[in-house]
C-alpha positions as CSV (number, residue, x, y, z in Angstrom):
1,X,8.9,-14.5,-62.5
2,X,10.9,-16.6,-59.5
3,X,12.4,-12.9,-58.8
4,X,8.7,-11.4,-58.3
5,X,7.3,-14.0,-56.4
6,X,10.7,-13.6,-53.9
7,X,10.0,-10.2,-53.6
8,X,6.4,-10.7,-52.9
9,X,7.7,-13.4,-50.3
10,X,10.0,-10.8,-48.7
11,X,7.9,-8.2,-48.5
12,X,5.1,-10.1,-46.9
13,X,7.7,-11.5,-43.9
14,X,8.4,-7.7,-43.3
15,X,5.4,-6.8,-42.6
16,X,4.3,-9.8,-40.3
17,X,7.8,-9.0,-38.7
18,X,7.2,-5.2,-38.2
19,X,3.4,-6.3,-36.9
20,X,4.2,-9.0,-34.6
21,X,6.9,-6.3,-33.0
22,X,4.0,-3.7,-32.6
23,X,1.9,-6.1,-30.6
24,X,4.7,-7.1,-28.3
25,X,5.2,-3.2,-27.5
26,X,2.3,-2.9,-26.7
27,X,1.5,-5.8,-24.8
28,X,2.3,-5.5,-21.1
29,X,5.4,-7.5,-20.0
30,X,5.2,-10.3,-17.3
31,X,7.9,-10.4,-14.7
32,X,10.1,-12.9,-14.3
33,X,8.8,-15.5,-11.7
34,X,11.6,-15.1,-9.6
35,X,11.7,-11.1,-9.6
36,X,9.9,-9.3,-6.6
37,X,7.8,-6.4,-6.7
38,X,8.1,-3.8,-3.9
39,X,4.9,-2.5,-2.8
40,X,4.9,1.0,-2.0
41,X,1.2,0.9,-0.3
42,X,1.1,3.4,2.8
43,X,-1.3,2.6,5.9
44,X,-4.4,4.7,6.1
45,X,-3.7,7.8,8.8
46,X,-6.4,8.5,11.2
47,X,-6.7,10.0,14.1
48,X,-8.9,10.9,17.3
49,X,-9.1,14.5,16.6
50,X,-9.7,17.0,13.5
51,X,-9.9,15.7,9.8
52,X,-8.7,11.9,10.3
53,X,-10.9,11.3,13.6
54,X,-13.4,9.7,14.8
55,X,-16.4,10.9,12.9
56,X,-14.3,10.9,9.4
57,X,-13.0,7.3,10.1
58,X,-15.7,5.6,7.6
59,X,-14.5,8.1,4.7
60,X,-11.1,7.4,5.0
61,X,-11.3,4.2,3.4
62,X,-14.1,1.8,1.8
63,X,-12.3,-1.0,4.7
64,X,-13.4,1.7,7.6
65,X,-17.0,1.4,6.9
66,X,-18.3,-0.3,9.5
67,X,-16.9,2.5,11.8
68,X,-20.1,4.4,10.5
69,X,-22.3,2.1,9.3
70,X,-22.3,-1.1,11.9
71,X,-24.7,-1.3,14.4
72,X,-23.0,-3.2,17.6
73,X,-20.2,-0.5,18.2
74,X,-18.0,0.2,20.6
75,X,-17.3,1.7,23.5
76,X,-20.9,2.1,24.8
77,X,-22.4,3.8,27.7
78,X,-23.2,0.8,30.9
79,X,-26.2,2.0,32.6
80,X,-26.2,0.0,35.7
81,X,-30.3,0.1,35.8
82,X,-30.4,-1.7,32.9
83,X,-27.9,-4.4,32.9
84,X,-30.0,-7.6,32.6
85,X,-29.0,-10.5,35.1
86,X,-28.6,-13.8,33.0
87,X,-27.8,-16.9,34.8
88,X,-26.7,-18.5,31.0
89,X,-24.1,-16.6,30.2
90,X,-21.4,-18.3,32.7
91,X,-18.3,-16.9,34.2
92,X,-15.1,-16.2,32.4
93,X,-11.7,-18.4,33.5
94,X,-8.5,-15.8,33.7
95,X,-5.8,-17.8,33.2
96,X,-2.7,-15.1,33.3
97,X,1.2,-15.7,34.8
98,X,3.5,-13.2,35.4
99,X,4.9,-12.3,31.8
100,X,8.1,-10.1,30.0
101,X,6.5,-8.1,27.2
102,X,8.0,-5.9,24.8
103,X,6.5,-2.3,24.4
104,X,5.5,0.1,21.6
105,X,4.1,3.4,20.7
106,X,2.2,2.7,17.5
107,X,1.0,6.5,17.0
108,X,-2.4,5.5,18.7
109,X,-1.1,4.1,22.2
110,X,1.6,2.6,24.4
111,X,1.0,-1.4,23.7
112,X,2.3,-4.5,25.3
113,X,2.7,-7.2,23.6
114,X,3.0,-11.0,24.5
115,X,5.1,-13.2,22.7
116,X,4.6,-16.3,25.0
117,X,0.7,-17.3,24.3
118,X,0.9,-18.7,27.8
119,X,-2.2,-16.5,29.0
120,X,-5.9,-17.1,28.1
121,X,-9.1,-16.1,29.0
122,X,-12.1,-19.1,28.9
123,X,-15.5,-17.2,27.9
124,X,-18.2,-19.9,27.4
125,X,-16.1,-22.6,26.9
126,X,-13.6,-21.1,24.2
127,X,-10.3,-20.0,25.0
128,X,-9.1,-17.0,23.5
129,X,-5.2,-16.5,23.4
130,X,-3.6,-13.1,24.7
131,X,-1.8,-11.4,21.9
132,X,-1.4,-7.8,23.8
133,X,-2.4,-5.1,26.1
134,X,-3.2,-1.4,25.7
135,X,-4.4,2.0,27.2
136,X,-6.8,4.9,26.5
137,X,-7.2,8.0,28.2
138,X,-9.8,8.8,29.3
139,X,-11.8,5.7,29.6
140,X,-13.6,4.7,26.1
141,X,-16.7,2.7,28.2
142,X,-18.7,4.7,30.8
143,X,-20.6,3.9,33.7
144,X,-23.7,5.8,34.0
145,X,-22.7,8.2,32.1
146,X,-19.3,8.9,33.4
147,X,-15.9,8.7,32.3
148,X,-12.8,7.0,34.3
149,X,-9.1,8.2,34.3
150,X,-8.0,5.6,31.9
151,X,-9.0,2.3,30.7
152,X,-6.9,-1.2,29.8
153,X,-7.3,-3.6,27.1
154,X,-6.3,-7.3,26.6
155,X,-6.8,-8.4,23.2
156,X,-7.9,-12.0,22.5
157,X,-7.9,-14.7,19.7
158,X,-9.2,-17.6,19.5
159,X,-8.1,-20.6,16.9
160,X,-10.3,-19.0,14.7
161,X,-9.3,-15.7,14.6
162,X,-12.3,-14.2,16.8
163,X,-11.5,-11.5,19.2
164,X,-12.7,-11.3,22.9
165,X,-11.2,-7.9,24.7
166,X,-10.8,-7.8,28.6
167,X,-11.5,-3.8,29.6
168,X,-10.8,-3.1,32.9
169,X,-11.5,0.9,33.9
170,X,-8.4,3.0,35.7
171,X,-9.2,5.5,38.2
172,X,-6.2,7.9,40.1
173,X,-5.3,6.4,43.2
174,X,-2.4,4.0,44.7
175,X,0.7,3.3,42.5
176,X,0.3,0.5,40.0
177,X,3.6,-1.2,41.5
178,X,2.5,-4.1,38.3
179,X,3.3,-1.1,35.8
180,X,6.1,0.4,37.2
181,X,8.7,-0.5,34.6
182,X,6.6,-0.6,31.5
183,X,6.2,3.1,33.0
184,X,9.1,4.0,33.5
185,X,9.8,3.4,29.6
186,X,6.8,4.6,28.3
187,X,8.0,5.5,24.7
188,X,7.2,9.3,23.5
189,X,7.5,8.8,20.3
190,X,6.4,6.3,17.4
191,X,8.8,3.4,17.7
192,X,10.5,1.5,14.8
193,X,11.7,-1.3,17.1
194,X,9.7,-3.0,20.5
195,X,11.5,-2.1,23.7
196,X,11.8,-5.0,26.0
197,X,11.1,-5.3,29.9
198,X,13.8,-6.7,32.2
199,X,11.0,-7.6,34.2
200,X,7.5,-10.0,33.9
201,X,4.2,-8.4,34.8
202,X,2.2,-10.4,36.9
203,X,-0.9,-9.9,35.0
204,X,-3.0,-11.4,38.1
205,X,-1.9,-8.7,40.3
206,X,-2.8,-6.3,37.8
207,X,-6.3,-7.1,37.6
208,X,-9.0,-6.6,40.4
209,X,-10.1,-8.8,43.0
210,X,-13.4,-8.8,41.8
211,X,-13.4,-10.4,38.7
212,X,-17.4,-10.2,37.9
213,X,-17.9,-8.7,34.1
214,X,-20.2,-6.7,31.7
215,X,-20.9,-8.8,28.9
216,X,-21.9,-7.3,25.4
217,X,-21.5,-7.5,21.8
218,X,-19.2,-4.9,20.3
219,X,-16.5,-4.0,17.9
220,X,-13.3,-2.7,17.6
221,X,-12.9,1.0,19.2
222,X,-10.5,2.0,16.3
223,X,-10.6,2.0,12.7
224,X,-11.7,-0.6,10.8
225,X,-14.2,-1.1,13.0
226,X,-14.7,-4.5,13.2
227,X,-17.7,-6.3,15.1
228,X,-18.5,-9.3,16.4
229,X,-16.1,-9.0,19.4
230,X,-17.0,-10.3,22.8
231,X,-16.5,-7.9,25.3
232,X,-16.0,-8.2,28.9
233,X,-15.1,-4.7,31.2
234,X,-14.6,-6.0,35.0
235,X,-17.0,-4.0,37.2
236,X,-14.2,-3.1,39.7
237,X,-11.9,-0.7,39.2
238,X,-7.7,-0.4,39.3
239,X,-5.8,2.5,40.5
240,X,-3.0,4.2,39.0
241,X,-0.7,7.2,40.8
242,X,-1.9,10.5,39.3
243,X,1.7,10.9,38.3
244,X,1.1,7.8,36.3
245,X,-2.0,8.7,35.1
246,X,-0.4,12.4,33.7
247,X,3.0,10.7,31.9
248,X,0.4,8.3,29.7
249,X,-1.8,11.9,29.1
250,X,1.9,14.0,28.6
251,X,2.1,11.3,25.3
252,X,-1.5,10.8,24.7
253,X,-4.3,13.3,25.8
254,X,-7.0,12.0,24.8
255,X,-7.5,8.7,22.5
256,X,-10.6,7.7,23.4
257,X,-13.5,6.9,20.7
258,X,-16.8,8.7,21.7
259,X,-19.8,6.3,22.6
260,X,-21.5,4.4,20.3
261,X,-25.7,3.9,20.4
262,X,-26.5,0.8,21.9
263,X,-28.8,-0.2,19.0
264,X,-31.2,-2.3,21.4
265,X,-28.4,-4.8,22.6
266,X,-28.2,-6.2,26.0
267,X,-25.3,-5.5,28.6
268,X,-25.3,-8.7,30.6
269,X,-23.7,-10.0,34.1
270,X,-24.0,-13.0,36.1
271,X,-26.6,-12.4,39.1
């Protein structure tokens, strides 16, 4: 009888055994805490021509919706006749110093960036930090209808992460001495690594005299699109050497967004 019920005993602590194995197989196994996972996650490829540009951005990726669906896009169209003079709006403090950046080709353009966070722009009391400068060709924004050579932008942060973007339209002309090196190195190819200047850019030199502003409501001109960004594009001009002008084009031919509608928003200026 004591040999039965031992057997019983046995065979019942098998089967729990076998059963509790079976569950552990099957259960997915946590990592260590200590263990890393690689991530193997690729960025999204777009482009500004064919199958990956403009007008496929939004079905690239559910993140690039706004690129088709958001309503204050950019780059628009100014028509001069029907910027609206507003007194309330202010005027925006440049505070820029000569600077050494490091440069890049990042597949999209030649960008600039600054390390120091010593220059700032002041637009309605809130300063906005410059992380980086970059070019298009030709010019995203138009003035009645008409392109420009190229076009600049300074990207700006604020504390709370907010952008503001200084645009300030390119036409052929003079040599843009304030460019000279950063041309000189203009990178043909994607880089892995930034390529430093020996020498600062005086930022103040390479903006305009004239430092009056379009103001409007827009987004980001590449993908994902993002909106609420305050943009400002200086009504006067720069120059840039033709020669210039052709060895940004020889790397980048055109990588301009098209224009977005206005959607009933207001292009302001101070009067």
């Amino acid at each position: 009888m004591k040999i039965k019920k031992f057997i019983g005993l046995f065979a019942a602590t098998a089967c729990l055994s076998i059963a509790a194995y079976a569950s552990l197989a099957q259960a997915p196994q946590k990592m260590p805490e200590n263990k890393l996972v690689a991530t193997t996650a690729k960025p999204i490829q777009w482009s500004y021509e064919g199958e990956t540009g403009p007008n496929k951005w939004a079905n690239l990726d559910p993140s690039f919706s706004m690129c088709a669906n958001g309503k204050e896009q950019s780059p628009i169209d100014i028509e001069l006749e029907d910027v609206k003079l507003d007194k309330s709006i202010g005027d925006i403090k440049i505070n820029y110093q000569p600077t050494i950046f490091t440069i890049m080709n990042n597949g999209h353009t030649i960008q600039a960036n600054d390390v120091s966070r010593k220059n700032s722009i002041l637009i309605d009391g809130d300063e906005y930090t410059l992380l980086q400068m970059h070019f298009h060709t030709p010019s995203e924004h138009k003035i009645n209808e008409q392109h420009y050579a190229m076009e600049g932008h300074f990207i700006h942060e604020n504390s709370e992460g907010k952008r503001a973007v200084l645009a300030v339209l390119i036409e052929a002309g003079n040599e843009n001495r304030a460019l000279a090196e950063m041309w000189s190195k203009l990178p043909p190819k994607v880089t892995e690594a930034d390529i430093p200047l020996n020498n600062a850019i005086d930022l103040a030199n390479l903006l305009p005299d004239d430092k009056k502003v379009f103001r409007y409501s827009g987004s980001l001109t590449t993908p994902p699109c993002s909106e609420g960004i305050k943009w400002s594009v200086l009504e006067q001009n720069i120059e840039m050497s033709q020669e210039q002008i052709d060895a940004f084009s020889a790397i980048f031919p055109h990588n301009n967004r098209p224009i977005q509608p206005l959607n009933n928003r207001e292009v302001l200026k101070m009067p």
